[in-house]
N, C-alpha and C positions, 0 to 999 in steps of 0.2 A: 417428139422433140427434135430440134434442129431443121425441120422439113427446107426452110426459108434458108438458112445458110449452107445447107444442103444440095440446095440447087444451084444457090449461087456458085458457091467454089467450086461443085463440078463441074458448071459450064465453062467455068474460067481456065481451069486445070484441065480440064478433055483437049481443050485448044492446044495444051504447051507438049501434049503426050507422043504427040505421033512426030513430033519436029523434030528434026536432027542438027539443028541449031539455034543455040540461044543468046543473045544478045542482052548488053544491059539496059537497053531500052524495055524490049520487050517484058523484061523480069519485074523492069518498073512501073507495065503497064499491067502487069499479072498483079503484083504488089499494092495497085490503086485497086484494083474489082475486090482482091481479098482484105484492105482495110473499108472500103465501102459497104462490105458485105458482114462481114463482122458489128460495125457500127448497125447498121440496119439491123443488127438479132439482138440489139441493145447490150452489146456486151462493151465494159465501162472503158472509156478514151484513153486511161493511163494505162492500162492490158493491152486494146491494140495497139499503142504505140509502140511498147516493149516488144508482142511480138512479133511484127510487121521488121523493126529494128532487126531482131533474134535470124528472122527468116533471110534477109535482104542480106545480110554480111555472108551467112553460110552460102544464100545462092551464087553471090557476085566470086567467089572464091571457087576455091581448084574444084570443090566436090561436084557443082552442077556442070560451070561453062566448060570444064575439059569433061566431061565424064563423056559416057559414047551414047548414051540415050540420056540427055539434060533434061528435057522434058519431065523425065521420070523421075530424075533423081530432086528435080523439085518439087515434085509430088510425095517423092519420099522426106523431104526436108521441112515443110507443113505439117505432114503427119507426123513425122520426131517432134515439132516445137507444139505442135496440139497436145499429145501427149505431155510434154514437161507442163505447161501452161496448167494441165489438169492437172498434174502429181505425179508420174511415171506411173507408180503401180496401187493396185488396191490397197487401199488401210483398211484392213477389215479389223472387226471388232477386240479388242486386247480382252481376254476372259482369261488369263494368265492370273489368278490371285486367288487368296483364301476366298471361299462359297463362304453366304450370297455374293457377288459382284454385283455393286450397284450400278446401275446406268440411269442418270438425271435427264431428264427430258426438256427441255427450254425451247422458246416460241412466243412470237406474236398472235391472238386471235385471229381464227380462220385458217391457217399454215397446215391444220389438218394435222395437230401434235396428237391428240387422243385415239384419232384412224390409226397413225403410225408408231402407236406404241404397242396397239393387237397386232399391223404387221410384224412388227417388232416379234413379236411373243413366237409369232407363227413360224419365222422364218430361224430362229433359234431353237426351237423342237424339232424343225423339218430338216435342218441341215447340220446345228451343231449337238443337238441331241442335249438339250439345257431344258430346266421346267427354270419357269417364270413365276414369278408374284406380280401382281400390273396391282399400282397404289393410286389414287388420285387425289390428289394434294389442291386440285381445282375446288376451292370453296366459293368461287363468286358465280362461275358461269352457274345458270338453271341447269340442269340436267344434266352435267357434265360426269360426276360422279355413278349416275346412273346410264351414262351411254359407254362407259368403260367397262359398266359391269356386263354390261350386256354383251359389248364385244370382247371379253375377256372367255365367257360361253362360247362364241364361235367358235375362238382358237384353244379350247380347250385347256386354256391356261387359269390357273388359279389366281380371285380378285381378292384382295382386302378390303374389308369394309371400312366409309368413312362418313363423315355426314358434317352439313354445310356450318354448325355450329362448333367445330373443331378447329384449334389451332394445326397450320400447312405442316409448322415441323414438329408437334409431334404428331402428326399423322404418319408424318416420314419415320421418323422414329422407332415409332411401334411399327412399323408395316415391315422396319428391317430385325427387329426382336423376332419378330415371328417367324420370318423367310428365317433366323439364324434357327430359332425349337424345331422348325419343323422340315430340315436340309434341302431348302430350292436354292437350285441354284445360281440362280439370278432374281433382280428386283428391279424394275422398271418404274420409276418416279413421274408420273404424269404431272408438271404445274401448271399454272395459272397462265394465260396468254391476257395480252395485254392490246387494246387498237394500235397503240404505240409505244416505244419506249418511254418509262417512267420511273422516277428512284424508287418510289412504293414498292415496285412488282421488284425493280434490282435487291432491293434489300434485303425483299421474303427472301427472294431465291437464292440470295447468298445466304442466305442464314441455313437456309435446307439445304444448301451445298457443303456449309458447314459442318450441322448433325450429322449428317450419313455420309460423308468423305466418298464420293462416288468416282468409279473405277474410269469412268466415261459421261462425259457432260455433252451431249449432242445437243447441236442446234437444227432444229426442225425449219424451213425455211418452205415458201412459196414460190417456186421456181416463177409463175408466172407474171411478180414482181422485177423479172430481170432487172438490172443492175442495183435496184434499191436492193431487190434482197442479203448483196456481195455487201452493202453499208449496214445494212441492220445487223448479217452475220460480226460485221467488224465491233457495231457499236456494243454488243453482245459479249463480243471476245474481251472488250476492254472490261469489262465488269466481271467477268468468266472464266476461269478457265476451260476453254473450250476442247475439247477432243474431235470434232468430228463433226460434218454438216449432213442434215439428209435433206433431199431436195422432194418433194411433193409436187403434185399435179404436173409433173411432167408431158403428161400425153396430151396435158391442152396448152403445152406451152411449146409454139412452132419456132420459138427464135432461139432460145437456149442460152441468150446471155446469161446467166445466171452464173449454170455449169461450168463456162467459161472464167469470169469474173472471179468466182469466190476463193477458189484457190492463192491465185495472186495478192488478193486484197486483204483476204484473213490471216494466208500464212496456214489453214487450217482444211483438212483432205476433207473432201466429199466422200462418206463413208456407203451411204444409200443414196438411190432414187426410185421413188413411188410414180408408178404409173398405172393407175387404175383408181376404182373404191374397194373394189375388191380385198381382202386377208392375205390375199398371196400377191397382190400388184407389188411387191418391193423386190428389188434387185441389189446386187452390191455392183458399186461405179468401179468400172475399171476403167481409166483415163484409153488406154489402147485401142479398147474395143468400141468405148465412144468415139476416138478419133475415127477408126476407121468406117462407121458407121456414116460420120458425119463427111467423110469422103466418099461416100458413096459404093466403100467397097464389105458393107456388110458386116456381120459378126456371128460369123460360123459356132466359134468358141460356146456362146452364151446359149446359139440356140441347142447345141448338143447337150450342155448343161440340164437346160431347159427340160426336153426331153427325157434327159432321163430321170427328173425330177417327176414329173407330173405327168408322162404317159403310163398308162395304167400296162406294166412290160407285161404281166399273165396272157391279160387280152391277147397283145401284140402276136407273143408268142404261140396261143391258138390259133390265132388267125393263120402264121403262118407254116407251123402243121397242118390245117385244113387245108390251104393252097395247095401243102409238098402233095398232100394225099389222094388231091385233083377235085375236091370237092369246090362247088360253086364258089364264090365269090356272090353273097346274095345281099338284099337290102340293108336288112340288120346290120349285116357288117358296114356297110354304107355309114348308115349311120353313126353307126359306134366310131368309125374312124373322123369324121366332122365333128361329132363330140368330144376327141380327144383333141382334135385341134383347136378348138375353143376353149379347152383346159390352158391350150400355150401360147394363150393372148391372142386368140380368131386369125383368119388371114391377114388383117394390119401389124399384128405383132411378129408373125414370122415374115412380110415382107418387108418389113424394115430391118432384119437382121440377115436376110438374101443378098448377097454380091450380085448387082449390078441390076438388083427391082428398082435403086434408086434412078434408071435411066429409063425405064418404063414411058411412055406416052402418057399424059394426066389419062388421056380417054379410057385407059387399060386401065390405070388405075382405080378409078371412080367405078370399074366394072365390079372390080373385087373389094367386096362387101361381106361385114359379118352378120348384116340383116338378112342378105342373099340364104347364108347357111341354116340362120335359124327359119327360114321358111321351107326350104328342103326337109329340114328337119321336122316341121309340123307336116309338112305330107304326109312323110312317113310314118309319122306319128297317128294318122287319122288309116292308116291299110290295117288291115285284119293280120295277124301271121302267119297265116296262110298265102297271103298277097306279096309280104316282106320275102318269104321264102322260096316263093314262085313268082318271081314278076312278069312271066309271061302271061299270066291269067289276067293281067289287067287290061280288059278294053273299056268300051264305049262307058256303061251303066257304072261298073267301076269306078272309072274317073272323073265322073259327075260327082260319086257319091265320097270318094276321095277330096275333091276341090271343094264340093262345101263342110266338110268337117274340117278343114284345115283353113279355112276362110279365105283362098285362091281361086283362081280360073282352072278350066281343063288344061288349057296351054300351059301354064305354070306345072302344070303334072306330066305333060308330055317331056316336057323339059326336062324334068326331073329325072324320068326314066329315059331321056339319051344320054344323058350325060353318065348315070349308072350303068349304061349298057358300054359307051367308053370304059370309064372307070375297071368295069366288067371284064374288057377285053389286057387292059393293062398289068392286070391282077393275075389271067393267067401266062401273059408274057413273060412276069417277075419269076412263075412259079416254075417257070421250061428252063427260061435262060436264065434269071438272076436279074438283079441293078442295071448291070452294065447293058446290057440288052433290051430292057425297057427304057435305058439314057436314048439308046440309038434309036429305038421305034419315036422316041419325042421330038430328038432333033428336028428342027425345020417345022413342026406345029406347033413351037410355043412362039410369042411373042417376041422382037428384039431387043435385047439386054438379059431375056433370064438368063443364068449361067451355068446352061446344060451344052 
């Protein structure tokens, strides 16, 4: 998300950073690239005008023109008005009330409601320590009812049963009798999505909003609809009372108007954004750390989160007693550590949240690939353990017979093992001197902009 407005504002803003004076020309030529660039991520004309207006008063005023580096402090003043623009801080989920808390699901067809109500499930056992009831009140869509049950099973959350011959509210109904016999915590209301807005679909859903009086009314949205989406969320709110927007398909959406947009337009926070298909693609939006993302200065915060969410810490923690103990660094581990990095969204998800990957050369970029990892990973997948554990025994005969089980070339396996025999050498750097000592053995052999 944001890739496109991403570039833009950095190249405009890298300009103003290193100056030591700023002019109201110049501010207004800064001013022109960042509402050009805005519009172009399709975020809606009555947003950018407010905050182009927001930005332009604070710059032209004592904080930039007198400050001792202007440049920067309007870099800082973008970033302040991104952030309000989005809501200052996270509205996370209100579960303050008598068990169950219902949470109502509402959406247009397609919007990806029924994905994001198993996110939903997953991400409230993983983090808030809640069991779930997931309902589907979807009587018209084919299979709908049955693609919840199924990913209700992924996440291990408990489904109610319901079937296409059933009235929406009491499905709703009885699905919250139950969740009350039998102490879940939560109730997740999956409804009806519609091609468009229609009174029919307004009506059920006010009437199901009515029965079970729900704690949180989220509107599930299409991020990739940019600015329609900030109008549908509105036309939604007016019928609704809304709590809270989650955004979808984010990772195929490079302009991000959306995110931008819907705050202003609804009056109503961006609670989540999904980015993935994945059970664990959803995140909670923090206005901040998207700002600073979308400036190109990364989001440290999210990715330590991350981390410590979905790295598997035992492993870690092995690993790094076999390092203290001086034992190898061999393949296996190799692997295991590309595997946990593809637990935390591949190499695209952690360099988008890297301080200063967003200044990378496209060519760098397009090198670092999550395809690249999975085929490392079937090499290794195709060696004996004996091979993983010794990789010096691998020559000639070996990596033929390594290249065709993995369905690569030789060179593809040569490759493999230089880059392990690096990786190799790094491992026991960390293990002599620490972090800091393998920072300084990197300097000067990474790329320009990473931030080592």
């Amino acid at each position: 998300m944001f890739e496109n407005l991403s570039e833009r504002l950095g190249s405009t803003l890298r300009n103003l950073r290193g100056q030591g004076r700023l002019s109201e020309d110049n501010i207004k030529d800064t001013l022109r690239e960042v509402r050009m660039a805005m519009l172009e991520a399709d975020v809606a004309l009555p947003v950018v005008k407010d905050f182009i207006e927001q930005v332009r008063q604070r710059a032209i005023g004592e904080e930039v023109l007198k400050s001792l580096t202007p440049g920067q402090a309007l870099v800082k003043v973008v970033n302040d008005e991104l952030v309000k623009l989005m809501g200052e801080a996270n509205d996370s989920l209100d579960l303050q009330a008598q068990p169950p808390v219902v949470i109502l699901m509402a959406g247009l067809q397609g919007a990806g409601k029924t994905t994001t109500v198993a996110k939903l499930a997953r991400w409230l056992q993983e983090r808030q320590k809640k069991s779930s009831l997931l309902v589907s009140c979807d009587v018209y869509r084919p299979a709908a009812i049955a693609q919840l049950e199924t990913l209700a099973g992924q996440v291990d959350a408990e489904f109610f049963p319901s079937s296409a011959d059933q009235s929406p509210v009491k499905i709703a109904t009885a699905a919250l009798d139950y969740a009350r016999k039998h102490f879940k915590d939560v109730v997740i209301v999956d409804t009806a999505g519609r091609l468009h807005i229609d009174d029919d679909m307004m009506d059920e859903i006010k009437k199901i909003h009515g029965a079970v009086n729900p704690h949180e009314t989220l509107f599930v949205v299409d991020s990739m609809t940019g600015q329609d989406a900030a109008n549908t969320a509105k036309a939604f709110n007016e019928a609704l009372p809304l709590t809270g927007v989650i955004l979808t398909k984010t990772d195929g959406d490079a302009r991000g108007g959306a995110a931008l947009s819907i705050r202003q337009i609804t009056g109503k926070p961006i609670k989540f954004f999904g980015a993935g298909e994945k059970t664990d693609a959803l995140e909670a939006f923090h206005p901040d750390r998207v700002a600073s993302r979308i400036l190109g200065m990364g989001d440290v915060l999210s990715l330590v989160e991350e981390a410590q969410q979905k790295v598997d810490q035992d492993k870690a923690q092995k690993l790094a007693k076999k390092l203290k103990k001086g034992k190898g660094f061999d393949l296996e581990d190799f692997r295991e550590q590309m595997q946990q990095m593809s637990k935390m969204g591949g190499v695209a998800g952690l360099m988008d949240k890297l301080p200063g990957a967003g200044n990378l050369p496209q060519n760098v970029k397009s090198q670092v690939n999550d395809k690249e990892f999975n085929r490392l990973i079937a090499i290794i997948n195709s060696m004996t353990p004996q091979e993983r554990l010794h990789p010096a025994i691998i020559k000639g005969s070996r990596k033929k017979r390594i290249a065709a089980g993995s369905g690569t070339q030789v060179q593809d396996v040569n490759r493999l093992l230089k880059q392990f025999t690096q990786m190799q050498k790094m491992m026991k750097k960390m293990a002599k001197g620490g972090m800091a000592k393998m920072m300084r053995g990197l300097k000067g052999k990474m790329p320009p902009g990473m931030p080592f």
